[in-house]
PyMOL Python script that loads the backbone (N, CA, C, O; Angstrom):
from pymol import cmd

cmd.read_pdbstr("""\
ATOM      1  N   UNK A   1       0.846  -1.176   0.000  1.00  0.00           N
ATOM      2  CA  UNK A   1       0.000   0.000   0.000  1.00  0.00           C
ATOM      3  C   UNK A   1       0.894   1.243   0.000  1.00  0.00           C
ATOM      4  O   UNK A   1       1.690   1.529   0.895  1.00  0.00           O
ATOM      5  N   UNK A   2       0.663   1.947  -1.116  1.00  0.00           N
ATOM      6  CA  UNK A   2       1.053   3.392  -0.429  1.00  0.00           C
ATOM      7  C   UNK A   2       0.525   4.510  -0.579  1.00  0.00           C
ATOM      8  O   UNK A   2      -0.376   4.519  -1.418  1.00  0.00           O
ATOM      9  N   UNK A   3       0.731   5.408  -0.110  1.00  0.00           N
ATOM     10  CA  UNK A   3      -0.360   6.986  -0.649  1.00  0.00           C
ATOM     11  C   UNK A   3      -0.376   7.447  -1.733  1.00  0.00           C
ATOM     12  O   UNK A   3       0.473   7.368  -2.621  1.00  0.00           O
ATOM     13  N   UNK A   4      -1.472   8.021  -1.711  1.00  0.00           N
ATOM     14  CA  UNK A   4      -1.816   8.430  -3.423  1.00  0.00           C
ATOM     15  C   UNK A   4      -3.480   8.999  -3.409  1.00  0.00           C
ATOM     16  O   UNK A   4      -3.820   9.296  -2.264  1.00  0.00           O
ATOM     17  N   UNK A   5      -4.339   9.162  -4.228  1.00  0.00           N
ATOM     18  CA  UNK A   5      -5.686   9.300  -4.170  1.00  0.00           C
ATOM     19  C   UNK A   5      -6.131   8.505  -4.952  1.00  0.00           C
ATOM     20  O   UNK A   5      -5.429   7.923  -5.778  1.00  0.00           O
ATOM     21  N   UNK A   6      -7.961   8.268  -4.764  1.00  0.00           N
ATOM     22  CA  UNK A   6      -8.568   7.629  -5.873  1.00  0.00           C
ATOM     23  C   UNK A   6      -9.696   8.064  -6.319  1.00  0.00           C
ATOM     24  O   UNK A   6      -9.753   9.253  -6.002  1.00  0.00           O
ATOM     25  N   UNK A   7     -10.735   7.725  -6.945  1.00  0.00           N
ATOM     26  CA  UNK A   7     -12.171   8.273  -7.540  1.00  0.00           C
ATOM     27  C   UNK A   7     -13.430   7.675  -6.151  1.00  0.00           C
ATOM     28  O   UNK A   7     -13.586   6.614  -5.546  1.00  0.00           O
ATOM     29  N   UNK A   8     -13.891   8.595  -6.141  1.00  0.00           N
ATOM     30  CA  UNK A   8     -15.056   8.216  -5.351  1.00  0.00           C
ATOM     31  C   UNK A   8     -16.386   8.870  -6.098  1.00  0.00           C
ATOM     32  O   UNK A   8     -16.684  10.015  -6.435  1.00  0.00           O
ATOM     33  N   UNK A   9     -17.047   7.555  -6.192  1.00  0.00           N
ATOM     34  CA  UNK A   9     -18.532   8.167  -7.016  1.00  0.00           C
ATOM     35  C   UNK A   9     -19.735   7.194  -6.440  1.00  0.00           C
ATOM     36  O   UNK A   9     -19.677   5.969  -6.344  1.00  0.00           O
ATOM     37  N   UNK A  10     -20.946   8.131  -6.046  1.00  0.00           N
ATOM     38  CA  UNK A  10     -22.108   7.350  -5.919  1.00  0.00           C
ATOM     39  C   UNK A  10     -23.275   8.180  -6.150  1.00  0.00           C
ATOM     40  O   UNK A  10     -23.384   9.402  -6.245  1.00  0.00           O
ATOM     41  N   UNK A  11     -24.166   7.189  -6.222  1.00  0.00           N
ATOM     42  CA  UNK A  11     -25.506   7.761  -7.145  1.00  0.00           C
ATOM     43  C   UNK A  11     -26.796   7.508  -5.562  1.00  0.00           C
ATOM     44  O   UNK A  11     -26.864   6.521  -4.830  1.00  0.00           O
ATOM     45  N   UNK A  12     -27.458   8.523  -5.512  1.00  0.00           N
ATOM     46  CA  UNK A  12     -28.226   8.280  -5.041  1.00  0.00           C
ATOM     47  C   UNK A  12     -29.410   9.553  -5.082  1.00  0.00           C
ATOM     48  O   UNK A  12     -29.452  10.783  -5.093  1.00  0.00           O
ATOM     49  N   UNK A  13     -30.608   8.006  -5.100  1.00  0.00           N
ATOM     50  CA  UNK A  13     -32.061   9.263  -5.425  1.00  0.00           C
ATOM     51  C   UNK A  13     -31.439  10.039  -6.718  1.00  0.00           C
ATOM     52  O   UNK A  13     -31.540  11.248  -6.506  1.00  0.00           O
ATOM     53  N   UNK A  14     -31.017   9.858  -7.599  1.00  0.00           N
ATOM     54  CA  UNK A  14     -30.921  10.530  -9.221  1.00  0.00           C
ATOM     55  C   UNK A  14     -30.275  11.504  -8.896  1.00  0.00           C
ATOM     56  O   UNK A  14     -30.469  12.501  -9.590  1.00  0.00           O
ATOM     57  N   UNK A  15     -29.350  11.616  -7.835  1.00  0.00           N
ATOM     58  CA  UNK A  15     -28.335  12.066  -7.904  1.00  0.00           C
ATOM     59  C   UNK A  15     -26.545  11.668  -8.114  1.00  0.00           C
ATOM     60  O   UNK A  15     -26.171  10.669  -7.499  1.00  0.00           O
ATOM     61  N   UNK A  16     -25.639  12.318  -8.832  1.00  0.00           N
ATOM     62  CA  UNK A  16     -24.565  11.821  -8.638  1.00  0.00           C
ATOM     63  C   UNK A  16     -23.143  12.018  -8.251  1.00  0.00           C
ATOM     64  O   UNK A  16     -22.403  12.399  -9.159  1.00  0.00           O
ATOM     65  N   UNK A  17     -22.736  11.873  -7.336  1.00  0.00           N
ATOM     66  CA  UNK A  17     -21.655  12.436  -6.800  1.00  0.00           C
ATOM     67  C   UNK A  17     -20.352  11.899  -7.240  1.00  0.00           C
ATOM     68  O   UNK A  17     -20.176  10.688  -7.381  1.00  0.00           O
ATOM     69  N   UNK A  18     -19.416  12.803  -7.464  1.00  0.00           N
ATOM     70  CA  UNK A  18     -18.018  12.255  -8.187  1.00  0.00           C
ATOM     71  C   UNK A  18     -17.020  13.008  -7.924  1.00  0.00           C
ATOM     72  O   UNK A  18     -16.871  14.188  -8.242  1.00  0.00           O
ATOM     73  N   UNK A  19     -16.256  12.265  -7.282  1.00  0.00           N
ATOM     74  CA  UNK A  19     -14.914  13.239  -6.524  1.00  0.00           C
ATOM     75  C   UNK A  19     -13.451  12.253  -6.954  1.00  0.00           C
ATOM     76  O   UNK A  19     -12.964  11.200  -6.540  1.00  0.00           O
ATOM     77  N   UNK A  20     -13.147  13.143  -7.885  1.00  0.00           N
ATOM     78  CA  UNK A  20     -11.852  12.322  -8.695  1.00  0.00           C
ATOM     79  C   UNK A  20     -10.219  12.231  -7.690  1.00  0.00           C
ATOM     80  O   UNK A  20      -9.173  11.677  -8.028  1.00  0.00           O
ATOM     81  N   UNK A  21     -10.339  12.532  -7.184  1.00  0.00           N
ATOM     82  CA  UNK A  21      -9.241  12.830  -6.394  1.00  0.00           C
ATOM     83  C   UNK A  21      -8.909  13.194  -5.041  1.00  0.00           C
ATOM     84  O   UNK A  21      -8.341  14.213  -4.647  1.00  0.00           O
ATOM     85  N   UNK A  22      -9.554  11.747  -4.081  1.00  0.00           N
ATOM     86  CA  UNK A  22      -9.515  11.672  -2.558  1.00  0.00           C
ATOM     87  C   UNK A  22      -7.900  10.954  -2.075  1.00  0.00           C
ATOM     88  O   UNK A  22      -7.147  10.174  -2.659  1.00  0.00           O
ATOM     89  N   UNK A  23      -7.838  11.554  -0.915  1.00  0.00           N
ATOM     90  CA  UNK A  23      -6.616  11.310  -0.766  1.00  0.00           C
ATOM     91  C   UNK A  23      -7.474   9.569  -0.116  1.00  0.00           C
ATOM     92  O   UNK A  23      -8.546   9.293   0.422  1.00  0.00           O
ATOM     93  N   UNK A  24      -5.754   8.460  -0.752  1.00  0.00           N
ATOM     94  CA  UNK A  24      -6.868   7.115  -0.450  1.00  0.00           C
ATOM     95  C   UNK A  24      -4.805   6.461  -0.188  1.00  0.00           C
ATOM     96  O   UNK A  24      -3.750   6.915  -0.630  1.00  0.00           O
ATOM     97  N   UNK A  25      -5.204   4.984   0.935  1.00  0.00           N
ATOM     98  CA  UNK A  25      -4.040   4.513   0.491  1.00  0.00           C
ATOM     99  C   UNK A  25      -4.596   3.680  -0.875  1.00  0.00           C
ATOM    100  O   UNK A  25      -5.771   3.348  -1.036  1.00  0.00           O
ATOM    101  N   UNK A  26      -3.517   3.422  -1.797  1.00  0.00           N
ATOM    102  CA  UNK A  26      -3.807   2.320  -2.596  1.00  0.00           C
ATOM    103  C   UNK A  26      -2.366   1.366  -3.000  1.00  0.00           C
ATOM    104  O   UNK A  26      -1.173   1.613  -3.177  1.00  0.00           O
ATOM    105  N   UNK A  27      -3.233   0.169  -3.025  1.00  0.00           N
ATOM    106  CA  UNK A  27      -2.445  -1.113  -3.250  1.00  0.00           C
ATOM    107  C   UNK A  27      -1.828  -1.174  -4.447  1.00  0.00           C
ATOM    108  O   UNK A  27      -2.563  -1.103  -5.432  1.00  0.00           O
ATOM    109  N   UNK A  28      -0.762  -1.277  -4.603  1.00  0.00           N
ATOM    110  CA  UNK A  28       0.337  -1.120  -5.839  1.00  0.00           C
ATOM    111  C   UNK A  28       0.490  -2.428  -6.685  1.00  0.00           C
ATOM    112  O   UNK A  28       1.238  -2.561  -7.654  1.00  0.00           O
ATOM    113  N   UNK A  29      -0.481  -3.519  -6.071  1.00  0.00           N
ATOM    114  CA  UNK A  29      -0.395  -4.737  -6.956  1.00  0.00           C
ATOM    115  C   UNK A  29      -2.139  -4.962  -7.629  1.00  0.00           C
ATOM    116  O   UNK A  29      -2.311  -5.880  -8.431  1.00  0.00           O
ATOM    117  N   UNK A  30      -3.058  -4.272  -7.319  1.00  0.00           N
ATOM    118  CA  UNK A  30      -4.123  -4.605  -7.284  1.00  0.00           C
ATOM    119  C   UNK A  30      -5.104  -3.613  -7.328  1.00  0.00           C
ATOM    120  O   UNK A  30      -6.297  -3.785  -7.576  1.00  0.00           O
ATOM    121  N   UNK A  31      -4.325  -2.179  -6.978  1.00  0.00           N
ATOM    122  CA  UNK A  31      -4.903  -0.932  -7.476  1.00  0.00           C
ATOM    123  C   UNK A  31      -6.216  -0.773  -6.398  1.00  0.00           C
ATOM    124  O   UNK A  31      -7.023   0.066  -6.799  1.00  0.00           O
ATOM    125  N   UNK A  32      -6.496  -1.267  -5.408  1.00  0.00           N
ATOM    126  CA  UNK A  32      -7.748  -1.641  -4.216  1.00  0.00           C
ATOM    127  C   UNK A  32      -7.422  -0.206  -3.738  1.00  0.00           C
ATOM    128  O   UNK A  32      -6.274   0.189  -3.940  1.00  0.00           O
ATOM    129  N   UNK A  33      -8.276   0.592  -3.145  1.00  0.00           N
ATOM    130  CA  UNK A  33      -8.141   1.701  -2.486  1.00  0.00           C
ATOM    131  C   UNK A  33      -8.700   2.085  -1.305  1.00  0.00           C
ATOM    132  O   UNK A  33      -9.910   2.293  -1.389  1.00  0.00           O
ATOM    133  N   UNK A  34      -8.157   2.263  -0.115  1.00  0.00           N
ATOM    134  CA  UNK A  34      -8.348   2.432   1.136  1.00  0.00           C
ATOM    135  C   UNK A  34      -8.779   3.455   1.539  1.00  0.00           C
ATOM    136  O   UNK A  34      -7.655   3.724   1.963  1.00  0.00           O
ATOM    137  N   UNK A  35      -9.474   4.491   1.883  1.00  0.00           N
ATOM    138  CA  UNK A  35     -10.119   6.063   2.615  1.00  0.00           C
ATOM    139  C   UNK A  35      -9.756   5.450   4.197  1.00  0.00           C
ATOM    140  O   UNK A  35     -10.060   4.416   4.792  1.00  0.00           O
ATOM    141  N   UNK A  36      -8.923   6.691   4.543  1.00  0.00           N
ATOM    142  CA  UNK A  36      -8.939   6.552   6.325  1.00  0.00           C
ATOM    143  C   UNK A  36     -10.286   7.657   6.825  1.00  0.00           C
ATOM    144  O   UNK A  36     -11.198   8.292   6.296  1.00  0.00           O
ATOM    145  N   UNK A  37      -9.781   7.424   8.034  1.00  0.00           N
ATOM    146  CA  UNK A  37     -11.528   7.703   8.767  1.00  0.00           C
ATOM    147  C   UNK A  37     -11.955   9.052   8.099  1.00  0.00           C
ATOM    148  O   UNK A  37     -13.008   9.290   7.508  1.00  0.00           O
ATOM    149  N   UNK A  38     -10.840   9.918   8.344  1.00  0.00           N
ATOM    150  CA  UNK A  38     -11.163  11.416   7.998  1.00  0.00           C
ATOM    151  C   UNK A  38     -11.645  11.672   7.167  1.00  0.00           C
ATOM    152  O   UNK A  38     -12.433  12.618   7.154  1.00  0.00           O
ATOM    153  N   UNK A  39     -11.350  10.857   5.995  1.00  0.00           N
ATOM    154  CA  UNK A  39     -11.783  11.260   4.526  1.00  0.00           C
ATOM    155  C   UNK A  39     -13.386  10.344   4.118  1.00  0.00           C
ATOM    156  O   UNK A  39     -14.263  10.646   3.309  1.00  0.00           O
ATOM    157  N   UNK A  40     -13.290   9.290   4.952  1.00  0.00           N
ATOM    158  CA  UNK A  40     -14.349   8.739   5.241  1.00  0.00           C
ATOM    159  C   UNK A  40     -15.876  10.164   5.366  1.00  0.00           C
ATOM    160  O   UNK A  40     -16.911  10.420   4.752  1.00  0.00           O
ATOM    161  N   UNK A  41     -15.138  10.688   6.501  1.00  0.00           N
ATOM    162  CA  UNK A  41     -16.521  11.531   7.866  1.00  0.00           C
ATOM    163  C   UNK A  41     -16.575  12.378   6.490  1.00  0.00           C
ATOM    164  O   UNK A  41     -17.747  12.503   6.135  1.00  0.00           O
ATOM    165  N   UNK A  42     -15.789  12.910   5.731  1.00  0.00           N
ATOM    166  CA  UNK A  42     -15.865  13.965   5.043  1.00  0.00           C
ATOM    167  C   UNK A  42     -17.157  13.424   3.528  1.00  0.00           C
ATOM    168  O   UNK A  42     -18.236  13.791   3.064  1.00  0.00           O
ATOM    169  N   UNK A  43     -16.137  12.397   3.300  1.00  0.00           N
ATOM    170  CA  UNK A  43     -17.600  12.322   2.274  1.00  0.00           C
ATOM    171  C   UNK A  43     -19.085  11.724   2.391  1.00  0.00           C
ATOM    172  O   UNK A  43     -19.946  11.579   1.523  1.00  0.00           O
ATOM    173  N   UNK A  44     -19.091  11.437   3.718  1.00  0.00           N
ATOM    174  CA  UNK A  44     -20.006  11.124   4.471  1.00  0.00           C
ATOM    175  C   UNK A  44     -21.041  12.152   4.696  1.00  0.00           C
ATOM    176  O   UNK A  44     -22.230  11.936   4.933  1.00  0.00           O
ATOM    177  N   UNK A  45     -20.199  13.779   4.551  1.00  0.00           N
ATOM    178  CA  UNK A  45     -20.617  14.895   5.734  1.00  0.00           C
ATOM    179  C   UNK A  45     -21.476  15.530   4.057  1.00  0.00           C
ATOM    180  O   UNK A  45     -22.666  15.837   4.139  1.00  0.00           O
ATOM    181  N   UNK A  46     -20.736  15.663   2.641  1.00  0.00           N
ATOM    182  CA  UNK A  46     -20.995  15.796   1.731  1.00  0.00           C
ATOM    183  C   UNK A  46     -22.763  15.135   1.280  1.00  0.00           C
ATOM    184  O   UNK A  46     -23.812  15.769   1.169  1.00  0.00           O
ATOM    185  N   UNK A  47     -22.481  13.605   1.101  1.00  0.00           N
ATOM    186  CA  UNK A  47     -23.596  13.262   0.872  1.00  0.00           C
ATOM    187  C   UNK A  47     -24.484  13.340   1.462  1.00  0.00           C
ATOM    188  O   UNK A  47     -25.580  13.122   0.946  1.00  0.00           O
ATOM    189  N   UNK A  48     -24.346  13.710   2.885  1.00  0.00           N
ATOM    190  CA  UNK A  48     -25.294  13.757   3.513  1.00  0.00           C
ATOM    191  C   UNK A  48     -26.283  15.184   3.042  1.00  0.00           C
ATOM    192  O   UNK A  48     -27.433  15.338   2.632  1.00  0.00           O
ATOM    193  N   UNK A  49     -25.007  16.171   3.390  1.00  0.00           N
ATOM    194  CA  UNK A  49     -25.701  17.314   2.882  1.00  0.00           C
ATOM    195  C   UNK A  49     -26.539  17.645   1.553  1.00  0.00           C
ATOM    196  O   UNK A  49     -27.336  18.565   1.371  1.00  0.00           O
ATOM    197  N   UNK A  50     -26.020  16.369   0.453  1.00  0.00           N
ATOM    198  CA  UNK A  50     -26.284  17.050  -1.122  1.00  0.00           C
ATOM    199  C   UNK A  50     -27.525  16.108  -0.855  1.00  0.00           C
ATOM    200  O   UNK A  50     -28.492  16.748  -1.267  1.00  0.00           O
ATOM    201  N   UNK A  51     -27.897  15.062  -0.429  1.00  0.00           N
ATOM    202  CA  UNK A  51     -29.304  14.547   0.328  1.00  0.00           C
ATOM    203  C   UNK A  51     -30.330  15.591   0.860  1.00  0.00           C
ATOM    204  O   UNK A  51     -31.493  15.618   0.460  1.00  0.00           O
ATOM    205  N   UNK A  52     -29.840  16.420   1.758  1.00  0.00           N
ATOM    206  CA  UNK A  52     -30.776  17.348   2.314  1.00  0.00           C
ATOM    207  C   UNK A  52     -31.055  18.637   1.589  1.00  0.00           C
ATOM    208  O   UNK A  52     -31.982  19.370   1.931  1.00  0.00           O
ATOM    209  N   UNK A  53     -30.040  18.981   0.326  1.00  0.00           N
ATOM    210  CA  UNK A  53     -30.364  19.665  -0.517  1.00  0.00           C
ATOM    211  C   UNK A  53     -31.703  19.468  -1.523  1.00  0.00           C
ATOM    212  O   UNK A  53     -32.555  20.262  -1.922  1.00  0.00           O
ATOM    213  N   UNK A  54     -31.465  17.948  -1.754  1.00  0.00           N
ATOM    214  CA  UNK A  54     -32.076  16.772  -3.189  1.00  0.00           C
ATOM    215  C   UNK A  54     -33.345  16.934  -2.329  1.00  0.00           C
ATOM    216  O   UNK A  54     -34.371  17.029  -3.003  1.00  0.00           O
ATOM    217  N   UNK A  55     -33.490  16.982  -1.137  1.00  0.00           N
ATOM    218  CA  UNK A  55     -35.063  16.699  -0.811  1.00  0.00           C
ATOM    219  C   UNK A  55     -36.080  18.467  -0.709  1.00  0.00           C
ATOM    220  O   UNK A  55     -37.228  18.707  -1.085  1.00  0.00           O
ATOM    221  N   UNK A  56     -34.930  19.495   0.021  1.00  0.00           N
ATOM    222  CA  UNK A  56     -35.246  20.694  -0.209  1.00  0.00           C
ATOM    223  C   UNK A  56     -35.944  20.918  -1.677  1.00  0.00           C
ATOM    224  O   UNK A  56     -37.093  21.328  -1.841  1.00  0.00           O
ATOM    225  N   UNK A  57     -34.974  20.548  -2.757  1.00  0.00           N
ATOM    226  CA  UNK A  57     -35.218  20.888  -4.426  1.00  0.00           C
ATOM    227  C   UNK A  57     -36.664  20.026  -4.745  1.00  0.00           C
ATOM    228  O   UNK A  57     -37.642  20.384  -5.402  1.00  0.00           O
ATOM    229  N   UNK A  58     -36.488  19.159  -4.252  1.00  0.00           N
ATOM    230  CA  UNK A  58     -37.714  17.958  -4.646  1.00  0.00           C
ATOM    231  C   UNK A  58     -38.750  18.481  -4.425  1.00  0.00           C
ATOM    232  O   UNK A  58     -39.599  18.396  -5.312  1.00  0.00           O
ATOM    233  N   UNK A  59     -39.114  19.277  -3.078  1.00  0.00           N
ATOM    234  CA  UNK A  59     -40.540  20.041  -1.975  1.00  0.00           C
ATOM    235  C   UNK A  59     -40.832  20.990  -3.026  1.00  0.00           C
ATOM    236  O   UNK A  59     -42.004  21.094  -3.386  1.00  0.00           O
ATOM    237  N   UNK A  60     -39.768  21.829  -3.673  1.00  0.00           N
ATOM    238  CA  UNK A  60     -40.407  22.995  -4.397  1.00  0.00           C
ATOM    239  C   UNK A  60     -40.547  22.767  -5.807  1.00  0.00           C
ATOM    240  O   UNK A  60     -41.122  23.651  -6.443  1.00  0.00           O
ATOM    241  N   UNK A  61     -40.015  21.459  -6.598  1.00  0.00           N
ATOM    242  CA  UNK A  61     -40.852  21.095  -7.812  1.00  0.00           C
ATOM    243  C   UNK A  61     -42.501  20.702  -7.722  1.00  0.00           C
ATOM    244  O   UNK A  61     -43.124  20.416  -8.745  1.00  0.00           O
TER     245      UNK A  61
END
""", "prot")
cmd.dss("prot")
cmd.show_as("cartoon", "prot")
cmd.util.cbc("prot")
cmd.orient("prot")
């Protein structure tokens, strides 16, 4: 394993989130990519929010 970043993308409720460049460890034989906690809470803290946006936008269509 060593440091480097990777792609993080997920779809939810017809939304899609895509963040090309998280800091991640990754495996140098197998390309597998690791998020430590921090970066974890962070895109955690993101989707959560673009969720509470998606439902705000949804109420006023």
């Amino acid at each position: 394993m060593k440091k480097g970043t990777a792609p993080f993308h997920i779809d939810r409720d017809g939304v899609h989130v895509s963040l090309d460049e998280i800091p991640a460890w990754v495996c140098s034989q197998c390309g597998e990519s690791y998020f430590e906690e921090k970066e974890v809470d962070v895109i955690q803290e993101l989707v959560k929010a673009v969720e509470e946006q998606t439902q705000k936008f949804a109420k006023t269509a």
